[in-house]
ROTIGU-61481 format. One record per residue (C-alpha): residue number from 1; residue in one letter; x, y, z. Coordinates in nm, 3 decimals. Example, Ala and Ser with C-alpha at 12.3 -4.5 7.8 and 13.67 -1.06 7.14 Angstrom:
BEGIN
   seq   type         u         v         w
     1      A     1.230    -0.450     0.780
     2      S     1.367    -0.106     0.714
This chain:
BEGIN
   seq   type         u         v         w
     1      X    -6.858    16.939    11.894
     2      X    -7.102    17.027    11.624
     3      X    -7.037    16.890    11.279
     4      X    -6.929    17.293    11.134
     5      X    -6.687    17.326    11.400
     6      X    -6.496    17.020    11.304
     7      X    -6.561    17.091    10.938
     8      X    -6.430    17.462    11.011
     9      X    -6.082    17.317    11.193
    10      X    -6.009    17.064    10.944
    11      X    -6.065    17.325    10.654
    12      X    -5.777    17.527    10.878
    13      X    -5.581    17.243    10.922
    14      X    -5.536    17.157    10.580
    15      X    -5.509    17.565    10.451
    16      X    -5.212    17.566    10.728
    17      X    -5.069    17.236    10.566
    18      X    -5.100    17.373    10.208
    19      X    -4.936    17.715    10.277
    20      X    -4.617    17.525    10.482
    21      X    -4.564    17.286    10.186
    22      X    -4.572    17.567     9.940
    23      X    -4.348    17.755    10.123
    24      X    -4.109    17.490    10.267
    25      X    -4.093    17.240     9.996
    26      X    -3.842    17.319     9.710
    27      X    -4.043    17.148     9.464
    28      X    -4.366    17.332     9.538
    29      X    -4.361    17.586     9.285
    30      X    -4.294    17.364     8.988
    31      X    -4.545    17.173     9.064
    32      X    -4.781    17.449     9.172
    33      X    -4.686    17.573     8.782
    34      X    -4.820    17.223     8.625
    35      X    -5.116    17.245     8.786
    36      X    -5.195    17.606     8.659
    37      X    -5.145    17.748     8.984
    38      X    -4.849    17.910     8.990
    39      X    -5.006    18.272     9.113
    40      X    -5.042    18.048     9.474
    41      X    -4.686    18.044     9.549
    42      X    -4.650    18.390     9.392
    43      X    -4.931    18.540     9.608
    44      X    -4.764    18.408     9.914
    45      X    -4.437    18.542     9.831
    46      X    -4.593    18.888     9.791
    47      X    -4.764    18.869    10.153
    48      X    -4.447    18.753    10.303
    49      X    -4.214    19.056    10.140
    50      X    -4.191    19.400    10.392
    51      X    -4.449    19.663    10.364
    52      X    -4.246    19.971    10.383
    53      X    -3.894    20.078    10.421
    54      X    -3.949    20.091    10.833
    55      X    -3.866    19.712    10.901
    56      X    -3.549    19.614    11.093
    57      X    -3.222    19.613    10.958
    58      X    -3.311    19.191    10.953
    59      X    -3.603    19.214    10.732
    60      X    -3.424    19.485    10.480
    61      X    -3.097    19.212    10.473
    62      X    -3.033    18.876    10.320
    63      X    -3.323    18.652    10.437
    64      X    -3.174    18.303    10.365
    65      X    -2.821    18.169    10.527
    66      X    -2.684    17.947    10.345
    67      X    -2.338    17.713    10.283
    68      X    -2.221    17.722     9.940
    69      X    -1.925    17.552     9.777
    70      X    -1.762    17.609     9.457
    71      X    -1.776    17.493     9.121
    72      X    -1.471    17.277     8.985
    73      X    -1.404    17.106     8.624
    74      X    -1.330    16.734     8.638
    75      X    -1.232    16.476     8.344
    76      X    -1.336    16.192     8.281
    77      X    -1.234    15.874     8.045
    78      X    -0.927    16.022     7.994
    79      X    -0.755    15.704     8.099
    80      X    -0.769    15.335     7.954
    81      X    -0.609    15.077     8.164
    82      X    -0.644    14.703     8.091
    83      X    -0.507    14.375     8.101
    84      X    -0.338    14.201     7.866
    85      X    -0.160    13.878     7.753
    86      X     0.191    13.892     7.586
    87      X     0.309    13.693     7.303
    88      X     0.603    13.628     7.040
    89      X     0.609    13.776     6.730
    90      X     0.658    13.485     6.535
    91      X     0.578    13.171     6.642
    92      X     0.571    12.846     6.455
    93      X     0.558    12.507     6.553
    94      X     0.811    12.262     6.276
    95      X     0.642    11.963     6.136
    96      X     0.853    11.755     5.893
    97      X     0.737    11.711     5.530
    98      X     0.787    11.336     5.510
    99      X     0.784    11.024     5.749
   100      X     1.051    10.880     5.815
   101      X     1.335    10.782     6.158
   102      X     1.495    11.112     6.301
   103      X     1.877    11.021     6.253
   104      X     2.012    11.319     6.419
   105      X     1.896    11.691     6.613
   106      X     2.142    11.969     6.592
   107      X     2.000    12.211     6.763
   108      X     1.906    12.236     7.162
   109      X     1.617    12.433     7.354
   110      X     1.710    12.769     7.426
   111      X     1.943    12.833     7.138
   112      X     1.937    13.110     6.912
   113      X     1.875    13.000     6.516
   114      X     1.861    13.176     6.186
   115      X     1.573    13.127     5.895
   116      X     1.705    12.859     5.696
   117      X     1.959    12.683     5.961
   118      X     1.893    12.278     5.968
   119      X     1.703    12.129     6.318
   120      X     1.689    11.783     6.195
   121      X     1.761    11.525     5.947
   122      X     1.565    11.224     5.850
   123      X     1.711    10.891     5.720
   124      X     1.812    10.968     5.358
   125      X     1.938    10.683     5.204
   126      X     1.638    10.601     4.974
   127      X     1.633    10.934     4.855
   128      X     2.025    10.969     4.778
   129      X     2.003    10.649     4.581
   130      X     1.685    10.824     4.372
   131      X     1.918    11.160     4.336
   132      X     2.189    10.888     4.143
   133      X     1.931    10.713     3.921
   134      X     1.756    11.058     3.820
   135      X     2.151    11.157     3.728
   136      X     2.187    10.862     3.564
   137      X     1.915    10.916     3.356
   138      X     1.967    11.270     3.294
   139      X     2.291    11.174     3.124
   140      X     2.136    10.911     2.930
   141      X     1.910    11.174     2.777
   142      X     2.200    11.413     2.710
   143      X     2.378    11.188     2.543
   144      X     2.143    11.083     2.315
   145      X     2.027    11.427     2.234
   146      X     2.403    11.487     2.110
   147      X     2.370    11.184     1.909
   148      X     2.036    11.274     1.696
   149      X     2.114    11.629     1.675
   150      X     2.447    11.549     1.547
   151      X     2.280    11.304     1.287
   152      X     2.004    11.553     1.200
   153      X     2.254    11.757     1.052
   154      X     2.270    11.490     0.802
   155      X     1.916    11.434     0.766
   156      X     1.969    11.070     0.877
   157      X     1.716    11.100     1.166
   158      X     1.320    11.280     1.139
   159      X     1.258    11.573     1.328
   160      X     1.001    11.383     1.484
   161      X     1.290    11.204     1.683
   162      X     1.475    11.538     1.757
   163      X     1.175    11.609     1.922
   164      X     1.133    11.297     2.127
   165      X     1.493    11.304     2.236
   166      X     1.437    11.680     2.378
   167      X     1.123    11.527     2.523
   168      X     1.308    11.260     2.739
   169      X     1.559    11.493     2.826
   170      X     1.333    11.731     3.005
   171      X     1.158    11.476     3.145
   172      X     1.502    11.355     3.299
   173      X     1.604    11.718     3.430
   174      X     1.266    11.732     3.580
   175      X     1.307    11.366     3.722
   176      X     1.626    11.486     3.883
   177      X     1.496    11.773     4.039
   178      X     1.212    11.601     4.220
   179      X     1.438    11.344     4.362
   180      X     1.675    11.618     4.455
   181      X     1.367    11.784     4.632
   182      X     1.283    11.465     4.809
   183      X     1.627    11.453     4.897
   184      X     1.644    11.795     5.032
   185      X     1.291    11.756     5.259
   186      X     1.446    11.493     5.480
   187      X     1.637    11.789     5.651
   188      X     1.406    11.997     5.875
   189      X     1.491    12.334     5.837
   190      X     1.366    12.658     6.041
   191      X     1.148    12.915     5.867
   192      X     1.205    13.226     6.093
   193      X     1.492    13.345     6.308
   194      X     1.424    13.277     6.669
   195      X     1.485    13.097     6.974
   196      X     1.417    12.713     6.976
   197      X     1.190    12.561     7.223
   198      X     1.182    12.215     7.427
   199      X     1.245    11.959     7.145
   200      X     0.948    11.662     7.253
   201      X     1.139    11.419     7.053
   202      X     1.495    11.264     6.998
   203      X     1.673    11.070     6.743
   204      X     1.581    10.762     6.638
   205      X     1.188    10.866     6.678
   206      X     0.984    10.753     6.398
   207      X     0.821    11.091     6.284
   208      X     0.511    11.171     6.052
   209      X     0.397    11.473     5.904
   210      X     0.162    11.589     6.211
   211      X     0.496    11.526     6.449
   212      X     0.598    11.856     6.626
   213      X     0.973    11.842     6.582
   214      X     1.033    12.181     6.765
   215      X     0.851    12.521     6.829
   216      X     1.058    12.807     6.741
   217      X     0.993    13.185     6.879
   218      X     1.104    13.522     6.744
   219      X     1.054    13.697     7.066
   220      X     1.247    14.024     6.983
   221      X     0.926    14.215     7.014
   222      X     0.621    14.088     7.199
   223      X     0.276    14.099     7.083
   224      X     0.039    14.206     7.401
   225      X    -0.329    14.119     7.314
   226      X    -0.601    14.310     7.527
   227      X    -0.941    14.444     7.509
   228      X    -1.082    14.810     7.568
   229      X    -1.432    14.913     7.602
   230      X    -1.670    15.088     7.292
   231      X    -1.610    15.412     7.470
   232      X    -1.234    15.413     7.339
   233      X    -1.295    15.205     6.971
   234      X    -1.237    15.607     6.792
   235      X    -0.992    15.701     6.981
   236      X    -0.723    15.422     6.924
   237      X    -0.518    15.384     6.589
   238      X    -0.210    15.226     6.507
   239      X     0.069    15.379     6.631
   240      X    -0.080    15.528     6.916
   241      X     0.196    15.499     7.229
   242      X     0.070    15.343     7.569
   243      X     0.261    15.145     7.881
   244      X     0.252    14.843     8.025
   245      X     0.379    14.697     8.326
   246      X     0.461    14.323     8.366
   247      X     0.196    14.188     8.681
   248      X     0.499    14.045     8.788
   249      X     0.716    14.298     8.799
   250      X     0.499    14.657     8.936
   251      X     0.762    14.869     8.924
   252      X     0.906    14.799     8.556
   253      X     0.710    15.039     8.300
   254      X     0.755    14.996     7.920
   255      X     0.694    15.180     7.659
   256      X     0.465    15.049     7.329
   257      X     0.314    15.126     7.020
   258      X    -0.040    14.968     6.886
   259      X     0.044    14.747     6.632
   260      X    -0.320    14.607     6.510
   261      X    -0.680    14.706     6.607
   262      X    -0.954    14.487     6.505
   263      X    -1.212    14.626     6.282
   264      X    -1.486    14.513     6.434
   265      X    -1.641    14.492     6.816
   266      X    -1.700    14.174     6.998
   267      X    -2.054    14.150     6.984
   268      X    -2.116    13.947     7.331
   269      X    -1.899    14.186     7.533
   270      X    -1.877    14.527     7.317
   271      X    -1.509    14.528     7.357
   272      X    -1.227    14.618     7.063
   273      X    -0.976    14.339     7.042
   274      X    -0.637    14.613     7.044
   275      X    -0.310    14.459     7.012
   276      X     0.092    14.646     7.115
   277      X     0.377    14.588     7.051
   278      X     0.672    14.589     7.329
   279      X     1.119    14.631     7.248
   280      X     1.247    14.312     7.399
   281      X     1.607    14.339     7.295
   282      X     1.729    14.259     7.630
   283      X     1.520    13.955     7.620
   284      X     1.380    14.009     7.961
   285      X     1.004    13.929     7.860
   286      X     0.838    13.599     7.753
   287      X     0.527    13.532     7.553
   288      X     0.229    13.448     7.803
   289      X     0.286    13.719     8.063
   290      X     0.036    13.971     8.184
   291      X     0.085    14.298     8.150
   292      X    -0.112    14.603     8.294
   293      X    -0.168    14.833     7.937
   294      X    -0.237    15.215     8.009
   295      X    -0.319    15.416     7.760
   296      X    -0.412    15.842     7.753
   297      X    -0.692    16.035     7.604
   298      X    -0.809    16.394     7.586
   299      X    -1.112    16.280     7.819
   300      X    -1.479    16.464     7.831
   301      X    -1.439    16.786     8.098
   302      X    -1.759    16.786     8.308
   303      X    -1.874    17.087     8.628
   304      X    -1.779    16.927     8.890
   305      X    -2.044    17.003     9.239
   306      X    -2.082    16.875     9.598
   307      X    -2.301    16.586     9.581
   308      X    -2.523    16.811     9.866
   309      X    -2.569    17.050     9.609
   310      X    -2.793    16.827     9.389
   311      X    -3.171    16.830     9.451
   312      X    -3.449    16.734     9.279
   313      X    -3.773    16.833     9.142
   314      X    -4.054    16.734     8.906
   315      X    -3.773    16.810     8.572
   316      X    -3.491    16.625     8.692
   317      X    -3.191    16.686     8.906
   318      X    -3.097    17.074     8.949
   319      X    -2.865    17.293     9.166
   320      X    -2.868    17.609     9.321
   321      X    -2.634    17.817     9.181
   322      X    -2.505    18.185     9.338
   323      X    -2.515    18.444     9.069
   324      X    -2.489    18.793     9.223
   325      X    -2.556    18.704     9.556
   326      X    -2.886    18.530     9.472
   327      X    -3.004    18.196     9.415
   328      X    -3.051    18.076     9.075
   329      X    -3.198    17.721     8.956
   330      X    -3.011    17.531     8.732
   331      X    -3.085    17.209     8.599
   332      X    -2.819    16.912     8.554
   333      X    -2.766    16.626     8.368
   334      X    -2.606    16.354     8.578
   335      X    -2.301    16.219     8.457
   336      X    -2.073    16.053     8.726
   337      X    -2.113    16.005     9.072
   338      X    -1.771    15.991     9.312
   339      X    -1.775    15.926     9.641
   340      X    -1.679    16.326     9.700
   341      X    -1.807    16.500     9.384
   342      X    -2.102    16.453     9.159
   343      X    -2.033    16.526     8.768
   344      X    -2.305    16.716     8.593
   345      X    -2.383    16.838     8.238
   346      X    -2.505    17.204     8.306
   347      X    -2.452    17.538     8.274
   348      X    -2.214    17.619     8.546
   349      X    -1.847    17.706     8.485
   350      X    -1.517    17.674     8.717
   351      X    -1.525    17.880     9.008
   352      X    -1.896    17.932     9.028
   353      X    -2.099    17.825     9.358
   354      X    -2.363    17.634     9.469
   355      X    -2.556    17.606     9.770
   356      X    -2.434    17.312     9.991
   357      X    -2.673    17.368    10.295
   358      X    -2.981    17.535    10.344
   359      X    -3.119    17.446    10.041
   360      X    -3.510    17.317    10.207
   361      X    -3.585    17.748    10.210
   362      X    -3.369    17.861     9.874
   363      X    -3.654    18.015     9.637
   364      X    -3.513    18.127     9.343
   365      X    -3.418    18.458     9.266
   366      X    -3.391    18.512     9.679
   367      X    -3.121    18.639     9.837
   368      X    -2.868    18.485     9.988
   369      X    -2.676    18.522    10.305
   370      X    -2.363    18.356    10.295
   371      X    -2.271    18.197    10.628
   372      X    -2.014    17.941    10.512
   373      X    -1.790    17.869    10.157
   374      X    -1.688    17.522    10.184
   375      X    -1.338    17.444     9.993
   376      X    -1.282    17.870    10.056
   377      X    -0.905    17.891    10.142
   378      X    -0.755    18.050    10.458
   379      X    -0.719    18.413    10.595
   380      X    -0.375    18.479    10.530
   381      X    -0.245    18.548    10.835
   382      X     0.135    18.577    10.744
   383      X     0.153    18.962    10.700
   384      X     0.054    19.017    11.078
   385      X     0.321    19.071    11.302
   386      X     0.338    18.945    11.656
   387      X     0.204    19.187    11.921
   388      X     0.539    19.313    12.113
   389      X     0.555    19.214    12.501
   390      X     0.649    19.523    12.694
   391      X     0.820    19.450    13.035
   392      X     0.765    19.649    13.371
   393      X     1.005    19.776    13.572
């Protein structure tokens, strides 16, 4: 074959290419547009429409059949749910303030003590014998006091000794009281209401100051500690309600309160540290359980489209969207994907449709024709009646 022939069917070839891929490709006339050449796809459009008004019924008619489905509104992070760890409200571990031999424990694990009620006593009997001498002493002082002020009156003692007799006896009431405080310290007394825990020791241990003599629990409310994404840090204050449901126990739900939320994120995992606060009078929870927390929020609404209806072109994403029976482009902004839906960010309301199927020959502005509406409900067929049965004779 001479070299013009083949020249002349390859120059066909590829003008029979180019006019199929601007007609059949949905992102030809975008990018027809960037190039400048946007009166291409125009010009072709023109040669394709009817010359006349004496073409079939077909040709006058919707050109493009199409599946469309409709348009529905969807929420999203309108829901927090984490897990958490509970704990007491108070909690405080009893160290004694002195050394010294436990002589006797009056209290067992599991009991139920006030703030101020004695655990333990240490041996005293150094102490008690300083309480006597500081007494001792105290009365000393008094007396003499008595005696110079009496004498004073008299001007038979200086004032100078007035004053060093008040001197000595304030030294001796203070001298008292610190042997009446050492006294006091070898009892081991609770500092919060609460339920007492295993006791690790037993009398006649020899106990210091870093000894843990008991750990004592107020565990009338518990404390659940738990973490929540960045998303949620503005929308949780205190006294915001949630619910939490023991991991142990599924079908128990309780109600809460936030009782603390930390003021700043976690830097390493961009989580708030959030804590709640759960009733326990019945006493039915212990510190260290799990809880599931849920929490509610007014959530970001969002179109929600069949993930068919999203295409793409040189912009972005888009859709095809039916507005008086022809097709319209409209660009989206991806926001979710579900395993049924897509979320989008775009101008599309609730109970508009897109174009499911058939969207390789939309153009826009064509016209449609509908052949399917996905999601469309039902004929109702309640308001026929049965067809009566007539019998021969």
């Amino acid at each position: 074959m001479a070299a013009w022939k083949q020249f002349l069917v390859v120059l066909v070839l590829l003008v029979a290419a180019a006019l199929a891929w601007v007609k059949f490709f949905p992102g030809a006339p975008d990018i027809l547009a960037s190039w400048g050449m946007d009166w291409a796809h125009a010009a072709i459009a023109t040669a394709e429409k009817p010359s006349g008004g004496g073409g079939s019924a077909r040709q006058r008619g919707p050109q493009t059949p199409v599946v469309i489905a409709p348009v529905s509104v969807a929420t999203i992070n309108d829901k927090l749910s984490a897990i958490g760890t509970g704990r007491a409200n108070k909690s405080v571990t009893v160290n004694p303030y002195t050394n010294g031999r436990l002589t006797e424990i009056l209290v067992e694990s599991g009991q139920r003590i006030a703030k101020g009620d004695v655990i333990a006593r240490l041996d005293s009997e150094a102490e008690e014998i300083a309480v006597d001498r500081a007494r001792i002493g105290l009365e000393d002082a008094q007396a003499r006091m008595d005696r110079v002020t009496a004498l004073r009156s008299s001007n038979t003692v200086t004032a100078v000794q007035v004053t060093d007799a008040d001197l000595a006896l304030s030294n001796a009431r203070l001298a008292l009281r610190d042997s009446e405080l050492a006294l006091e310290r070898r009892s081991i007394v609770t500092p919060i209401s609460g339920i007492v825990g295993i006791l690790p020791v037993e009398a006649g241990n020899y106990v210091t100051t870093q000894t843990a003599i008991v750990t004592i629990e107020d565990r009338s409310t518990i404390i659940v500690d738990f973490w929540v994404p960045e998303r949620y840090a503005s929308g949780i204050s205190v006294g915001s309600p949630l619910a939490a449901t023991p991991i142990a126990r599924p079908n128990e739900v309780l109600q809460g309160t936030v009782s603390a939320v930390d003021n700043r994120l976690d830097e390493d995992s961009r989580t708030l540290l959030v804590q709640a606060k759960l009733d326990n009078a019945g006493d039915t929870l212990r510190p260290g359980m799990s809880f599931q927390v849920t929490m509610k929020f007014p959530g970001d609404t969002y179109p929600s489209v069949d993930p068919l209806a999203i295409q793409w072109g040189t912009d972005g994403a888009f859709v095809w969207a039916v507005r008086d029976g022809r097709a319209e482009r409209v660009s989206v902004r991806i926001v979710q994907r579900n395993t049924e839906s897509v979320l989008v960010s775009a101008e599309l309301a609730e109970g508009d449709s897109v174009v499911t199927e058939g969207v390789h020959v939309v153009r826009d502005g064509a016209e449609l024709l509908i052949a399917s509406n996905r999601n469309a409900p039902p004929p109702d067929t309640g308001a026929l009646a049965p067809a009566a049965s007539g019998s021969g004779t």
